[in-house]
Structure formats: structure tokens, C-alpha cells
N, C-alpha and C positions, 0 to 999 in steps of 0.2 A: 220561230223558225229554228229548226234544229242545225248544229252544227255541224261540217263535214270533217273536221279536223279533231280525233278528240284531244288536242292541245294546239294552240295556235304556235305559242311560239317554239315549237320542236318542230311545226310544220314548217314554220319564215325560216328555218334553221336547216329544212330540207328543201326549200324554195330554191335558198341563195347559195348549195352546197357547193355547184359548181363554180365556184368564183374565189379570187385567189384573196378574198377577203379574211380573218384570223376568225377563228369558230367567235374568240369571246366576243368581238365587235357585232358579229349577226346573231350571234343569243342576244344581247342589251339593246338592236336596233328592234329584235323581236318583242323585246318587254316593255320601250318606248312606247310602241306600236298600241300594246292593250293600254296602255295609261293613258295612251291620247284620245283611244275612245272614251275610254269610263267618264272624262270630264270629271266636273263636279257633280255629278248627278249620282253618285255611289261612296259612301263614307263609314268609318268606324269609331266606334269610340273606345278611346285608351283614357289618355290621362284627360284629355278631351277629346272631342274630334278630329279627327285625322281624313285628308281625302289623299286617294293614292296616286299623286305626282308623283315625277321623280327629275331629277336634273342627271341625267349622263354626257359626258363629254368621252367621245374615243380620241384618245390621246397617242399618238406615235408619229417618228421622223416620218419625211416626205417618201410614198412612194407603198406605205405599207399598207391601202389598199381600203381608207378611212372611207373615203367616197363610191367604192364598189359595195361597201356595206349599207351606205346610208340609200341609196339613192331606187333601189328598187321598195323599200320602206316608204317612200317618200311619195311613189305615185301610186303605193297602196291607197296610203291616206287620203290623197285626193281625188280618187277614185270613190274613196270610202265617203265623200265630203266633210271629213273633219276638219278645223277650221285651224290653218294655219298662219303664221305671220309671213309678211314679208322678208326676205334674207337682209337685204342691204336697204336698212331702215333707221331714222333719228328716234331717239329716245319719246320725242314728242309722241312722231307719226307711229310708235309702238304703244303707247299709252292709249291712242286714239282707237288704235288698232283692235284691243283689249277691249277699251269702253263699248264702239261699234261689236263686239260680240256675245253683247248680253243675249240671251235667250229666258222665253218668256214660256217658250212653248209648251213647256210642262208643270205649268204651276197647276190647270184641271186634274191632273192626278199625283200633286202634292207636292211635285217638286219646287225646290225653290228658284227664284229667278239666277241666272249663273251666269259670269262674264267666262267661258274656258275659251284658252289658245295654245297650242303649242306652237314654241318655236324649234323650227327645226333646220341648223345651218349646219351646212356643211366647212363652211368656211367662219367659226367661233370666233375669231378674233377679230375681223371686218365685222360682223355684228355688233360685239363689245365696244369695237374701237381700244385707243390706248390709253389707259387709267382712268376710264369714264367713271369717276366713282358713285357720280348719282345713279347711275347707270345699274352700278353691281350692287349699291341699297336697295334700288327697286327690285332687280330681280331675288335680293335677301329679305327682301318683303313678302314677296308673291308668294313665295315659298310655302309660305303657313298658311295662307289662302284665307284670307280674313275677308269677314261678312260686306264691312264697307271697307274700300279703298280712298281715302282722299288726295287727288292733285292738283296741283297748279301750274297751268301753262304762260310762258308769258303771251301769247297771242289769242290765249281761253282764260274764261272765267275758272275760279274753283271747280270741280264737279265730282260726285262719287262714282266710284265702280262697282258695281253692286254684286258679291258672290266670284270674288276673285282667285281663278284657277291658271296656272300656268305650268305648262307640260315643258321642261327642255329639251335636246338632243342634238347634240353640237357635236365639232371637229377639229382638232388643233394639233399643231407639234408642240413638245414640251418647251422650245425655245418663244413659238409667237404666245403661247400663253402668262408665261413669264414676265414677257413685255406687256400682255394685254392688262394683267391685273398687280396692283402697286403691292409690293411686298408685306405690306401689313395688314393685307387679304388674306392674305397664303396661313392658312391655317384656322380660320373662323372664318363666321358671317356664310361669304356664300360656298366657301369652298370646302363647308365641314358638311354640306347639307350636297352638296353634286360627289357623285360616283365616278369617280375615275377608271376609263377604261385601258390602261395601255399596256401597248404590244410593242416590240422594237422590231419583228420583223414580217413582214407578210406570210398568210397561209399557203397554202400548198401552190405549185406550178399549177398551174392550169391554159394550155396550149392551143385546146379550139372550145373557148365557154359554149359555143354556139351547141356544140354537138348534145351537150345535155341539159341543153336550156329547157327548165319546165314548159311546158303548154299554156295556151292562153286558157285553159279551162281550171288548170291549177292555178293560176291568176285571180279570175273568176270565186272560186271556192274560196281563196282568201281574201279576197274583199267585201265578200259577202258574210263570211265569218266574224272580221273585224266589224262590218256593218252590225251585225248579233249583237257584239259585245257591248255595241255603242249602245242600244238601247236599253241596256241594265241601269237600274237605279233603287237605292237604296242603301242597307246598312248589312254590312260583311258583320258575321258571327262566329265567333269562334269555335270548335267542342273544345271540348274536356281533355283533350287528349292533346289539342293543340296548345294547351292554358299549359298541361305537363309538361309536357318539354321546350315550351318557353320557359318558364320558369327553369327547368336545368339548364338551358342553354346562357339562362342570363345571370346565373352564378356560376358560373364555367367556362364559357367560351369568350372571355374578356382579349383583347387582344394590346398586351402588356406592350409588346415590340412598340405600339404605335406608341407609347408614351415618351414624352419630349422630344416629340416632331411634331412636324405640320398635320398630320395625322391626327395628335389630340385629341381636337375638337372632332375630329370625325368618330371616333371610339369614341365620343358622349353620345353622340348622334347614331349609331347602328343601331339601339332597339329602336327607333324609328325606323330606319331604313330597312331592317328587319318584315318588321310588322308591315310596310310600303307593298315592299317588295311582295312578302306573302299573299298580302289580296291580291295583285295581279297575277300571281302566279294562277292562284284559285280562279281569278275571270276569266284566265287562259286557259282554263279546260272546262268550266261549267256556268250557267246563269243560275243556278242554285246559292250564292253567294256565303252558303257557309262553308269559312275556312279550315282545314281539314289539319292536323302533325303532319299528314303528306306534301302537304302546300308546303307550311314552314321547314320539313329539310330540306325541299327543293331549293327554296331562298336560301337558305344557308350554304347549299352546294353551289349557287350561282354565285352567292359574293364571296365564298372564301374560294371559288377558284382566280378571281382577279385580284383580292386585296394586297396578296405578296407582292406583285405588280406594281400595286396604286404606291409605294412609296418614291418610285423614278420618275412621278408625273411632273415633279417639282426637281427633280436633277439638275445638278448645276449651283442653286443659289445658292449665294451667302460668298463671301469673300474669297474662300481661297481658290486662286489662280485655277488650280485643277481638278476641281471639284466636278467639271462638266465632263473629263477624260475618264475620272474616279467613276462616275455612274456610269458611261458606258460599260466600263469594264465591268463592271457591276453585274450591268442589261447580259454584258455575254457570258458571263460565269453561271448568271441564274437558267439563263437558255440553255447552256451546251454543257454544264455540270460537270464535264471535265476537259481537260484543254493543258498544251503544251507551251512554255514560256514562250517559243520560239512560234506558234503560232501565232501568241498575245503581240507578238514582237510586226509579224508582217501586218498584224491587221490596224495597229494604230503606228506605227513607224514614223508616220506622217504628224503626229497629234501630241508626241514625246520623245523623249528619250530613253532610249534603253536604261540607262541609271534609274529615271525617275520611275519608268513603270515598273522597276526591281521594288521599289521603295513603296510605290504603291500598295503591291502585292503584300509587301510583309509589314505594311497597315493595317490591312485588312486580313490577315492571320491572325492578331491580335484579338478580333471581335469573335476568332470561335468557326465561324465560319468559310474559310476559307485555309485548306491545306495544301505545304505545300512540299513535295518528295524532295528526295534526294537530287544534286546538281551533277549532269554527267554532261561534262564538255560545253559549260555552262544553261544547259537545257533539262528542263525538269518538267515534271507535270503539275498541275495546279487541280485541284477537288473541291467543286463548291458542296458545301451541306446545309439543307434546307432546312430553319428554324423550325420545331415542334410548335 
């Protein structure tokens, strides 16, 4: 069947325009979207095999519109019959949930047998629970998607999961995730391997969504489309031209900043995320599954527009007192680029002291980025500058 879109996810991107959700939340609800079809039934091989999951979590305070992005994605999929979990589920009854989704149906033309699921909550933290640590090994398990799975239940015997696939795509504020995952998560295991999406404020106004709600025909065309994708299987190829500027990019585009933060282990982890990302990108415009240099700068324009981002996903930890104050301000320098003390003053007033956020400020001049003008009648301008 041919395509009516010739990109899916710039189409899910023009589906949900009208809606006051943040662009980067509906591009990553959009690239969810093709990872949860491919399943396991489409893979590459790097240093091994590789199948193209992904874990994203849209990360921002209450209200910035996490669930108007996710939630038309959601009855794509089930429209599409991708096999999804339960939201508010025990570890057990997700394990089961997994097993019960082996598919067999493609072993006559070669495929192998594959347990795939995506889960996809809106509400991440009620899914996790609080410090469930078995919890966050398993899904740091799934990750790699390994041939057999072994568990043990206490109310089940042993049993394998056989061709283990799990797609995430989750929703949290950076406070309830904090709480959901024990501190010495925060930076490996599973958090070097999931994509942080966060925004600190909602996309545009948008007054009557109704007025430019797509049609149900455009509905239609995208479910049908993702339904396409679903039935690709096989092995993503690279050219030649895609192998060159990998190769520049992975002696180049290192991202130094992330070094000695929780970040880290994610910088080990992008040329995976990389290469992830690229074949979806690629199944998002063709079933021809070779990966194209066009694919790979796409990936790379989609994750260096959030990773400046991804470092407030974790705002807050660690001991000192106002470290949660410190990232805001953070969040509105990087937003508003430039800004007047006395603005800084009415918007957190409640949260500080004027002292303390003077003190703040000429903390964070010290790192380079942050200037601040001359004092007239104690009011100045402040100028964030964005890291090269």
C-alpha cells in the first residue's frame, strides 16, 4: 500500500498543530508513533543488532499540555491495533502482559517470533510507582531487547519471553519523576537510555482547537499510514554517504557540556540514540528501508533541538536548598534570553528573596553564560548566552 503522507511524523506534526501542546512534545509523540509500529520485526546491525525503540518521557510542570500531545497519538495506535499496555498496572500483570504478546504470525516469511509492546502513559509516575527498583531493571533490561527474557513470579512458575521488544512513551513533571526514580538511577541504567523531552511552558494559545480540527479523513490517512509502517520487516541499510557523516559527526559532535552530570551516561549512549532515531526517521517517509545522510541530519536536528533542554529534566537534586529556584531561573533565561531583574523579581518573589536571587544571578555569570548590565535604581538587564 502506498503512502498518503510523504513523512509521517511532519504529518502527526500537522495533525496536532492546532493544539496548545509544545512542537517538540508532538514531533517525539510523532516518532513514538513509527517505533511502536516497526516492533521487532525491523532491525540493524551496528556493533550488533540493534532494533529501533526508544523510551521518551515529555517531561514539564503541570498544565504545559503533556496530555494534549500524547493523547491523539494514542488512539492512533489503537485504531492502528498496535499492542499496547495497560496504564495502571503491577509489575507482575506487565510482565504477563509482554509474555501474552508474543506473535508468531510471521515466522512463514522469516520473521522471528517477537513479544513487542508499547507502553504508553500518560501519567509515568503511577505506572513506575515510587522507587520500584525491580521495576526500573526490567524496563533497563527490555531496552536491549534480548532474544530470551527470564522471569520469575511468585504466583508463576519460571518462564521465557521470547524476542523481547518494548516501545516507551511516558509523562511526568520533573518533581513526580524525582520522587519516582531513587537517586542513583539518575544518570545510568535506565535514564542514560530514555530521551528527555522538556519544555517549561505550553505552545501557542490556541482559543477554539475545534475550529481547525483536522477531518476524520485526515485521521483515516494516518492510521492507515502507520498501519504501512507496521508491516515493514527487516534490516535498515545504510549508503555510503550516510556511513560519512556518521563518521564526522561521531568525531565532532561530542557533547562535552554533558560531561559530569547526569547527562554522562547519556553522551555514551547518543550514537545509539543516533542510529535509533535515524531508522525511524527513514520508516517515517519510506518502506524502502535504506537509510539515507538525509535521514541522519534529520536525527540530529531532532535531538539537538531538545538536548539543551534535557539537562532541567533533573532540576532541583542534590542538596542545596535552592537548587529547585536556581533551575527555574535557569528554565526562564534559556526561554526569554533576555529579561530585567525587576521582572526576575515579580516572577519568583514568592520563591526568594530578593538578596538571594541577586546572588543567584552573579553565580551563574561566573559560568560564562549569563550577563549581567549595568544597575540603574537597582534594575538591570540580565542576557542569557547560548553554549556553542
Amino acid at each position: 500500500m502506498s503512502r498518503h503522507f510523504p513523512d509521517f511524523i511532519s504529518a502527526f506534526e500537522d495533525y496536532t498543530s492546532n493544539t496548545e501542546a509544545p512542537d517538540s512534545y508532538r514531533r517525539w509523540v510523532g516518532i513514538s508513533l513509527v517505533a511502536s509500529a516497526l516492533q521487532r520485526k525491523c532491525q540493524f546491525t551496528w556493533d550488533e543488532v540493534h532494533y529501533p525503540n526508544m523510551y521518551i518521557v515529555l517531561v514539564g510542570p503541570s498544565g504545559v499540555r503533556k496530555g494534549s500531545a500524547m493523547r491523539p497519538g494514542k488512539a492512533i495506535l489503537r485504531e492502528a491495533k498496535v499492542k499496547l499496555s495497560s496504564e495502571a498496572i503491577t509489575r507482575e500483570a506487565l510482565i504477563q502482559e509482554l509474555f501474552q504478546s508474543e506473535d508468531l504470525s510471521g515466522v512463514a516469511q522469516g520473521i522471528k517470533p517477537h513479544s513487542s509492546l508499547t507502553i504508553y502513559s500518560s501519567e509515568l509516575t503511577v505506572f513506575l510507582g515510587y522507587n520500584n527498583v525491580q521495576l526500573i531493571m526490567d524496563l533497563t533490561d527490555w531496552y536491549d531487547c534480548e532474544d530470551q527474557w527470564k522471569y520469575t513470579l511468585k504466583t508463576k512458575p519460571s518462564n521465557d519471553i521470547q524476542g523481547v521488544w518494548v516501545n516507551l512513551l511516558g509523562a511526568t513533571t520533573p518533581q513526580q519523576l524525582r520522587q519516582s526514580l531513587p537517586e542513583d538511577a539518575i544518570g545510568g541504567g535506565l535514564s542514560s537510555r530514555t530521551i528527555f523531552v522538556f519544555e517549561e511552558h505550553k505552545g501557542k494559545d490556541v482559543v477554539f482547537p475545534f475550529l481547525e480540527a483536522k477531518d476524520h479523513a485526515f485521521t483515516q490517512r494516518l492510521i492507515e499510514d502507520i498501519s504501512d509502517i507496521g508491516t515493514m520487516n527487516g534490516e535498515f541499510k545504510f549508503t555510503p554517504e550516510f556511513l560519512e557523516a556518521y563518521g564526522i559527526w561521531h568525531k565532532t559532535g561530542k557533547r562535552k557540556d554533558f560531561l559530569g552530570t547526569f547527562l554522562e551516561a547519556y553522551e555514551a549512549r547518543r550514537p545509539i540514540h543516533h542510529l535509533k532515531l535515524s531508522t525511524i526517521v527513514c520508516a517515517s517517509r519510506t518502506a524502502d528501508m535504506v537509510v539515507t545522510k538525509s535521514d541522519f541530519l534529520t536525527a540530529v536536528k531532532y535531538l539537538k533541538a531538545i538536548e539543551d533542554k534535557m539537562k532541567f529534566t533533573f532540576s532541583g537534586m542534590g542538596a542545596n536548598p535552592q537548587a529547585q529556584i536556581l533551575a527555574k531561573i535557569i528554565g526562564t533565561l534559556t526561554s526569554r534570553k533576555e529579561i530585567t531583574f525587576g521582572e526576575l523579581v515579580k516572577l519568583y518573589q514568592y520563591e526568594a528573596k530578593v538578596n538571594d536571587l541577586y546572588e543567584m544571578l552573579n553565580a551563574l555569570r561566573l559560568t560564562g553564560n549569563v550577563i549581567l548590565g549595568e544597575s540603574k535604581d537597582g534594575n538591570f538587564k540580565i542576557t542569557y548566552i547560548e553554549e556553542e
